[in-house]
Backbone as a printed PyTorch tensor [residue, N CA C, xyz], in Angstrom:
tensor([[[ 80.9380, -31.7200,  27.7850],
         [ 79.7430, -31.7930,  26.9430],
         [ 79.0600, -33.1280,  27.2010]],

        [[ 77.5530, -32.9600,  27.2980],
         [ 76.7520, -34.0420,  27.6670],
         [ 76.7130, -35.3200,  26.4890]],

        [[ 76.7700, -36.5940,  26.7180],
         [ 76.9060, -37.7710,  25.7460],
         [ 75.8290, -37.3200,  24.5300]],

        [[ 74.3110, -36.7180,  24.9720],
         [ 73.1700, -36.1290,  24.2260],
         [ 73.6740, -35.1900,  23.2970]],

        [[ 74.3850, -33.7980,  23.7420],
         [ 75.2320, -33.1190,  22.7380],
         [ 75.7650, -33.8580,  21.8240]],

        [[ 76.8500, -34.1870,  22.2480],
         [ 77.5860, -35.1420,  21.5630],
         [ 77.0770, -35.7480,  20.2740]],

        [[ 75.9060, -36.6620,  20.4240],
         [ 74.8330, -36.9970,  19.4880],
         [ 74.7700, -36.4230,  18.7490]],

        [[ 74.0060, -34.9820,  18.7420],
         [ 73.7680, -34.2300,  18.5290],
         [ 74.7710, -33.5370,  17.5690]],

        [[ 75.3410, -33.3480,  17.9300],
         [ 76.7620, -32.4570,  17.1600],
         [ 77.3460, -33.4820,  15.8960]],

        [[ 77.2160, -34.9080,  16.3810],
         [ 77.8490, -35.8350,  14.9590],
         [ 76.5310, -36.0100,  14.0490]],

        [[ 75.1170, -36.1030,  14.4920],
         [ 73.9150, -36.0990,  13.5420],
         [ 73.7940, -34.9060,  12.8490]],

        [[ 74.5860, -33.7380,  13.6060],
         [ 74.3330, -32.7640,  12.3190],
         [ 75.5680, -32.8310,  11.5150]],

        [[ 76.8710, -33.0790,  11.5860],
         [ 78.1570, -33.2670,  11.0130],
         [ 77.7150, -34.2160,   9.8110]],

        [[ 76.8000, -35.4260,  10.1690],
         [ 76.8750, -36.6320,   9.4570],
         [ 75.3680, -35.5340,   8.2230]],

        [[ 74.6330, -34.9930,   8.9230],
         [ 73.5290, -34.5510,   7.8320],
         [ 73.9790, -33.3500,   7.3940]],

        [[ 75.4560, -32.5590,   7.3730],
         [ 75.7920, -31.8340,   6.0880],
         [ 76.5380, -32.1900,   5.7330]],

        [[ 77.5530, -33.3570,   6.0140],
         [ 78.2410, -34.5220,   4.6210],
         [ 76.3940, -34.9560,   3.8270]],

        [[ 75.9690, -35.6920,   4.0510],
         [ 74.9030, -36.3190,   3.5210],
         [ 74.0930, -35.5810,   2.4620]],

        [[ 73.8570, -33.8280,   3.0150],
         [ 73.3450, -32.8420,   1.7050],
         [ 74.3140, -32.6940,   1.1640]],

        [[ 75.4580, -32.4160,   1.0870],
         [ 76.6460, -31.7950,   0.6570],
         [ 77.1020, -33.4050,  -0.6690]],

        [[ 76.6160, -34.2810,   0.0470],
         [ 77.0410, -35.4510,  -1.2950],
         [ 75.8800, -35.9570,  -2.2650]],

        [[ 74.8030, -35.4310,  -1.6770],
         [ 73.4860, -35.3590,  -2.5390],
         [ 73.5640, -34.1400,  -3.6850]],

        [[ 73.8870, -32.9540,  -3.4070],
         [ 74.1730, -31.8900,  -3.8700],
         [ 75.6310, -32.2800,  -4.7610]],

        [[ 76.3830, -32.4160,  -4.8760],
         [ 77.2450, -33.1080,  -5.3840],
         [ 77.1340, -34.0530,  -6.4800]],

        [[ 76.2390, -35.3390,  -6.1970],
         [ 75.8460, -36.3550,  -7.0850],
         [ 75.0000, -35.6480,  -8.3310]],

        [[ 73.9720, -35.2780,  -7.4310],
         [ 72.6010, -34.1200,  -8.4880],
         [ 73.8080, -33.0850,  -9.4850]],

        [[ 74.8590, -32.5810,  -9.4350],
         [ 74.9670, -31.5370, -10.2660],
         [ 74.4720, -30.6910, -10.4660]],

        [[ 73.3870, -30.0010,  -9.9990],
         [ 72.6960, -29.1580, -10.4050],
         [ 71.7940, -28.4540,  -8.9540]],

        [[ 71.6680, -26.9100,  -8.9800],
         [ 71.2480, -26.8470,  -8.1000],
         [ 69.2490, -27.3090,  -7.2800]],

        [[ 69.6200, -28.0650,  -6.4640],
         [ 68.5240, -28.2780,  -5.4890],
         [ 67.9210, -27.5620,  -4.4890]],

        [[ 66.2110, -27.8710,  -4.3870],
         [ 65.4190, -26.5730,  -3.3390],
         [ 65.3570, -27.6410,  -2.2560]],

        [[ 65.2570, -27.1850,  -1.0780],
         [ 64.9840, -27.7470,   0.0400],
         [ 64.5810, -29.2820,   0.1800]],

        [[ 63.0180, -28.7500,   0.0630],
         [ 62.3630, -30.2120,  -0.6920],
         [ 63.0860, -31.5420,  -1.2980]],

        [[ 63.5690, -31.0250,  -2.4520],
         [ 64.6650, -31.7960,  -3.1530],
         [ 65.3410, -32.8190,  -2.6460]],

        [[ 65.9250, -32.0380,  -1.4810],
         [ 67.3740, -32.4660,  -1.0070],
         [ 66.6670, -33.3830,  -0.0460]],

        [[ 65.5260, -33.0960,   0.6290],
         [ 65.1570, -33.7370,   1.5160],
         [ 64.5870, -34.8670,   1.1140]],

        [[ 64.1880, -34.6050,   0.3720],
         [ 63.6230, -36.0290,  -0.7730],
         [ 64.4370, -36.6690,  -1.1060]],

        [[ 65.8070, -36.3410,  -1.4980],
         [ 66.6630, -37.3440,  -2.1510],
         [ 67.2930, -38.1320,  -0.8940]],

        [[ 67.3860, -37.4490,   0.3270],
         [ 67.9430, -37.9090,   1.3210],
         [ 67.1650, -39.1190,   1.9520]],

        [[ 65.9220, -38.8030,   1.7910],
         [ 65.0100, -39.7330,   1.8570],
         [ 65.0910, -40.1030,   3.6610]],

        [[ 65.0420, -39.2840,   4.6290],
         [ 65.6500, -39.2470,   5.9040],
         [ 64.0640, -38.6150,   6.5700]],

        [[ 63.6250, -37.9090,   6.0190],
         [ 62.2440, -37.4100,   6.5680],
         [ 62.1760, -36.8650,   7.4480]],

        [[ 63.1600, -35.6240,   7.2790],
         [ 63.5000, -34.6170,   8.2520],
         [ 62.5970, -33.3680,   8.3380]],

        [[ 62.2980, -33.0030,   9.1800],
         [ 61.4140, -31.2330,   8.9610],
         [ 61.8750, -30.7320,   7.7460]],

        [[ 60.9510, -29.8300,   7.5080],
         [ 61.1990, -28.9860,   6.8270],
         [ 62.2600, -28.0510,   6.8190]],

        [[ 61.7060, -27.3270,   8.0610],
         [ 62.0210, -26.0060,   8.7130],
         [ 64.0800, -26.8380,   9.0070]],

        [[ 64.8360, -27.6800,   9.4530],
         [ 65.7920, -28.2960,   9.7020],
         [ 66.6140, -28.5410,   8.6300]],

        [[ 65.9790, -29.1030,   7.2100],
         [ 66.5820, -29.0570,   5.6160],
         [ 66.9180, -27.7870,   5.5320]],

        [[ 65.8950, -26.4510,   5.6360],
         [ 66.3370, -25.0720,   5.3180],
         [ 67.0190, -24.7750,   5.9030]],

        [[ 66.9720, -24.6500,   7.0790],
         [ 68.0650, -24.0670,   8.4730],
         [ 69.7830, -24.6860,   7.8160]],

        [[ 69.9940, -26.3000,   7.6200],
         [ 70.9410, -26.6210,   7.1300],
         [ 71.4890, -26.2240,   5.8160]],

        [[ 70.8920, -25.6760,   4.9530],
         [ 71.2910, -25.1190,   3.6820],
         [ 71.5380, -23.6010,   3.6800]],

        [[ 70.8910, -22.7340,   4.5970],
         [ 70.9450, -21.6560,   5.0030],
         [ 72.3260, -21.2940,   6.0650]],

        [[ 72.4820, -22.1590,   6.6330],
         [ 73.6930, -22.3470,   7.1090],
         [ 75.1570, -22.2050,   6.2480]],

        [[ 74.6540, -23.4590,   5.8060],
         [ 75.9360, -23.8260,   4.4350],
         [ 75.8890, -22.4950,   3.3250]],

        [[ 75.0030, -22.0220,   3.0030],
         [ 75.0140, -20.8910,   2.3950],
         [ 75.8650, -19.3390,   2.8680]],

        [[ 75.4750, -19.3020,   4.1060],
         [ 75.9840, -18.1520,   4.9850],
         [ 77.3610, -18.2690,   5.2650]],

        [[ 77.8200, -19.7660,   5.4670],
         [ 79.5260, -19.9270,   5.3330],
         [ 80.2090, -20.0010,   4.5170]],

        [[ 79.0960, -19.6810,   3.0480],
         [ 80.0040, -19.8950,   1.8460],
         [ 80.6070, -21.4260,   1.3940]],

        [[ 80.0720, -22.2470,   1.8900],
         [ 79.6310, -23.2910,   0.8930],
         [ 79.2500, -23.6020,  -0.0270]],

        [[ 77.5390, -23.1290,   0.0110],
         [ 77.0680, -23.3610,  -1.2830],
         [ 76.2850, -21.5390,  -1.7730]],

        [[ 75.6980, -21.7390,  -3.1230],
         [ 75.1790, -20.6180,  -3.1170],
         [ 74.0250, -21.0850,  -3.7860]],

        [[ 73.3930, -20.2650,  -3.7070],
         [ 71.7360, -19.9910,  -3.9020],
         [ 71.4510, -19.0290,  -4.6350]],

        [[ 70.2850, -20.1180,  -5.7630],
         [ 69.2560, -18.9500,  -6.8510],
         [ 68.4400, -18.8850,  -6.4270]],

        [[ 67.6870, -18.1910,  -6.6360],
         [ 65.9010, -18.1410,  -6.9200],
         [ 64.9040, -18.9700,  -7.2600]],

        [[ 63.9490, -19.7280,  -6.6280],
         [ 63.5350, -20.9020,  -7.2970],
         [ 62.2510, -20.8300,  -6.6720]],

        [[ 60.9560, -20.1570,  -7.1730],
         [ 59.7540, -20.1790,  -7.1120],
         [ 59.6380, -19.5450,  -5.8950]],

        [[ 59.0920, -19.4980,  -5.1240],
         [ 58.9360, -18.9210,  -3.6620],
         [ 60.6200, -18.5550,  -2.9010]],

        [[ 61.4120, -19.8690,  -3.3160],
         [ 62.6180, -20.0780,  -2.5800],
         [ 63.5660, -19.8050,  -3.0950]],

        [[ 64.8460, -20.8540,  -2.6520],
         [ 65.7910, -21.0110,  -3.4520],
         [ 66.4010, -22.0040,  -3.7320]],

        [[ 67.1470, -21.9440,  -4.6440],
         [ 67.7820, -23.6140,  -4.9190],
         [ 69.1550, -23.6090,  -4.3750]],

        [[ 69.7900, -24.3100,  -4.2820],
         [ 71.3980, -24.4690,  -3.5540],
         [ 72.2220, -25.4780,  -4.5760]],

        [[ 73.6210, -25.1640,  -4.4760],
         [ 74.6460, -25.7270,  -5.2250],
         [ 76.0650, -25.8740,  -4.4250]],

        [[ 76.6600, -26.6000,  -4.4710],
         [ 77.8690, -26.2100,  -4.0140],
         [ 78.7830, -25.5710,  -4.7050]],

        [[ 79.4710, -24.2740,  -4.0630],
         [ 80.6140, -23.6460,  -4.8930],
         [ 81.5750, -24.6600,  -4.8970]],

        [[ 82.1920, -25.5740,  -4.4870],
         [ 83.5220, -26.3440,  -4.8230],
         [ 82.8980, -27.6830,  -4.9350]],

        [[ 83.6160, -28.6510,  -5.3560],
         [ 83.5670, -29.9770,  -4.8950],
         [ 84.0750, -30.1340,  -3.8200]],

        [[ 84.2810, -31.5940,  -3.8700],
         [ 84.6710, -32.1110,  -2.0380],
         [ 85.8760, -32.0170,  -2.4830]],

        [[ 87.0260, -32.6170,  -3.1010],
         [ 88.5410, -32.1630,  -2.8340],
         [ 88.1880, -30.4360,  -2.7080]],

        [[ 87.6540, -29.4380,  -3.3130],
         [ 88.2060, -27.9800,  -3.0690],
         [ 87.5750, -27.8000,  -1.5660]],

        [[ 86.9580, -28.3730,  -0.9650],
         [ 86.3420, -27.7510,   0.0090],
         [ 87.0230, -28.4790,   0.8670]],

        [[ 87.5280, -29.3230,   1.0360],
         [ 89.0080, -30.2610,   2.3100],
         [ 90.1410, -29.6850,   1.8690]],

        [[ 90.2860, -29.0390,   0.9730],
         [ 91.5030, -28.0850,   0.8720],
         [ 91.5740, -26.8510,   1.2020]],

        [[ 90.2810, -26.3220,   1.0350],
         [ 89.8980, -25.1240,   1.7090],
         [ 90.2650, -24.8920,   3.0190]],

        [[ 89.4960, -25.9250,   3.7110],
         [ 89.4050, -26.0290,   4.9260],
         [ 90.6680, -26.0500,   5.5790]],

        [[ 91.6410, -27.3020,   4.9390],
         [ 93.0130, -27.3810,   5.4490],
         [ 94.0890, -25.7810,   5.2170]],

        [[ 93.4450, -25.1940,   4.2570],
         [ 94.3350, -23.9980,   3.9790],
         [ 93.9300, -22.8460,   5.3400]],

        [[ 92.4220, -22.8590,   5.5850],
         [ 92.1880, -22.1760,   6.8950],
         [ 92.8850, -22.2670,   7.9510]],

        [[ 93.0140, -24.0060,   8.5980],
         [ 93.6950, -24.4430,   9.8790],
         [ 94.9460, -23.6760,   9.4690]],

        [[ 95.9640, -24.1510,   8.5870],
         [ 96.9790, -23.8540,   8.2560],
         [ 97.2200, -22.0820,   8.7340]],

        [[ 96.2040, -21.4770,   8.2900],
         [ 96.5520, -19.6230,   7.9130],
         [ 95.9350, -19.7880,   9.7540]],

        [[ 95.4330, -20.5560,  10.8610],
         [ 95.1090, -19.9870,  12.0950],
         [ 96.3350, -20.3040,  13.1020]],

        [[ 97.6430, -20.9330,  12.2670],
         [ 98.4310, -21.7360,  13.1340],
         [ 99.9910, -20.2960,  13.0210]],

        [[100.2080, -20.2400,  14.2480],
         [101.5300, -19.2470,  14.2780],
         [102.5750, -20.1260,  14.1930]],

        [[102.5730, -20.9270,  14.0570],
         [103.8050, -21.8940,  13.6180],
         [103.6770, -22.4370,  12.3980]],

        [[103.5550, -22.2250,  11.1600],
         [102.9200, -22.7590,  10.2700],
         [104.4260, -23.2010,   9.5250]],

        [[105.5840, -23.2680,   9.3900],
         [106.2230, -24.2130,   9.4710],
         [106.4240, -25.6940,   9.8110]],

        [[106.2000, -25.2550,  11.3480],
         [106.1350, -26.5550,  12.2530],
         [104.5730, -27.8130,  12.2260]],

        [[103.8650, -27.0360,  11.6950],
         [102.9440, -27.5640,  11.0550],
         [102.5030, -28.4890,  10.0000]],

        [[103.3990, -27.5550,   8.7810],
         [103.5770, -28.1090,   7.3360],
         [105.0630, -29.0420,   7.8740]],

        [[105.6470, -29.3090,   8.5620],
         [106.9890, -30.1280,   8.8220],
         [106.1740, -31.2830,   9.3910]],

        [[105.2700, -31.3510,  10.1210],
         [104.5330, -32.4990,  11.0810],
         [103.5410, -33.2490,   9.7730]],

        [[102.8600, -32.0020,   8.8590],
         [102.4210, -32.9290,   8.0380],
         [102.9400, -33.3890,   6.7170]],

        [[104.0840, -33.0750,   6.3020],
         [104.8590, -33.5160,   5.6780],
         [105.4150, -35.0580,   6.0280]],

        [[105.5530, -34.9300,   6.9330],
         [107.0640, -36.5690,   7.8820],
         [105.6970, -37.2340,   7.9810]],

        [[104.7240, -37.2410,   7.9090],
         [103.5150, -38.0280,   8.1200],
         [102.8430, -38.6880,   6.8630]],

        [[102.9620, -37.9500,   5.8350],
         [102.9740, -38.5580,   4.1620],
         [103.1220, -39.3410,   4.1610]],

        [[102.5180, -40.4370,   3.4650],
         [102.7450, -41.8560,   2.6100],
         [104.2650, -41.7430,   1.5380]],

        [[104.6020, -42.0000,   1.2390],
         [105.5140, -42.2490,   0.0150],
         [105.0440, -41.7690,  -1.1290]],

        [[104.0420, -42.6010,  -1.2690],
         [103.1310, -41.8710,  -2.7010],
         [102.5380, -40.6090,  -2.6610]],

        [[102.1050, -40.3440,  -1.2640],
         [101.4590, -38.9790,  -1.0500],
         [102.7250, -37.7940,  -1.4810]],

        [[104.2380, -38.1650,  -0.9730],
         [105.4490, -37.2270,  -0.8060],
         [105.2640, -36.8700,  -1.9720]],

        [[105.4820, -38.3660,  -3.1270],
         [105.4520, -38.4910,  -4.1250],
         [104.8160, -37.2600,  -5.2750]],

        [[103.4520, -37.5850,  -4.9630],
         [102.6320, -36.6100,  -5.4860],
         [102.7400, -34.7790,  -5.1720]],

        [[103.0270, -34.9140,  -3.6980],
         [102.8890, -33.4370,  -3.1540],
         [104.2310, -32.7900,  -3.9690]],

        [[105.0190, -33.5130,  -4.1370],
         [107.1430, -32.9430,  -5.3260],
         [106.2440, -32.4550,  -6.5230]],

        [[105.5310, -33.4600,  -6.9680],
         [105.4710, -33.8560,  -8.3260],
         [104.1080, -32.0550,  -8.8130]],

        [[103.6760, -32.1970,  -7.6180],
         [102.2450, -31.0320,  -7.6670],
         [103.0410, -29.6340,  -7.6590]],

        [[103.9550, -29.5290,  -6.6680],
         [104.8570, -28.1750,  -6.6340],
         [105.5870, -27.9440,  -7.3610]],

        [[105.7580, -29.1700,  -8.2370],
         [107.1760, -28.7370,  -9.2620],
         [106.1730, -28.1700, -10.2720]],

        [[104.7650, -29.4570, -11.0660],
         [103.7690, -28.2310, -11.3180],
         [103.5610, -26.7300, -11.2060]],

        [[103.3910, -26.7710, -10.0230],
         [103.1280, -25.2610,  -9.8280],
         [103.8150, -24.2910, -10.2920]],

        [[105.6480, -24.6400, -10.0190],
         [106.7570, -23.6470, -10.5190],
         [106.6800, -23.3050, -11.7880]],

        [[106.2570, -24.4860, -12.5620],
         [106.0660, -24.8750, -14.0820],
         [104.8340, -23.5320, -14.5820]],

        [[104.4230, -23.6400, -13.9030],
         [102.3940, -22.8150, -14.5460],
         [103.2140, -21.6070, -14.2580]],

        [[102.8530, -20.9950, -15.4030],
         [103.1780, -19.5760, -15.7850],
         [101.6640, -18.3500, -15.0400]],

        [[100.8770, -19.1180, -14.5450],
         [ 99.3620, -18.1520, -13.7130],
         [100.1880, -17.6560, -12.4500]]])
């Protein structure tokens, strides 16, 4: 892949963290405009929609109705949506033992800590 791609591929990575934490901060769902405004980046139009339309179609965020358009929200926060994500990799791996063993021995102390303390939780919850 050309150094230009490259570019390319982290300016859009870096501009759906950037809506995705605008959308986030706001609480509430935002129209295009909005987002582009709050971003204050002075991007096309047509490039704000395309990126929310995106995020929409992967089930990110979802979308009302909002005058001509629509407005956008995120379905999770950012911890549910890095957990999401990690639960995907996880369900694409045929070793998923050897997986959860690599990221286990890689834990902090406090992280081990927490991850005992979250599962013993879990056993606990009667859901």
């Amino acid at each position: 892949m050309s150094d230009k791609r490259q570019d390319e591929r982290r300016a859009h990575g870096e501009l759906v963290a950037d809506v995705l934490a605008v959308l986030w901060q706001a609480g509430r769902p935002m129209t295009a405009h909005e987002v582009n405004a709050a971003l204050g980046k002075g991007l096309a139009r047509t490039t704000m929609a395309t990126t929310l339309v995106r995020l929409y179609e992967k089930g990110t965020l979802r979308r009302i109705p909002a005058g001509r358009g629509f407005a956008y929200e995120p379905v999770e926060d950012a911890a549910g949506l890095v957990a999401d994500r990690m639960r995907r990799e996880l369900e694409s791996e045929p070793e998923r033992d050897l997986v959860l063993k690599r990221f286990v021995s890689a834990l902090s102390e406090d992280d081990e800590e927490t991850l005992r303390r979250l599962l013993l939780e879990a056993e606990d919850d009667p859901e």
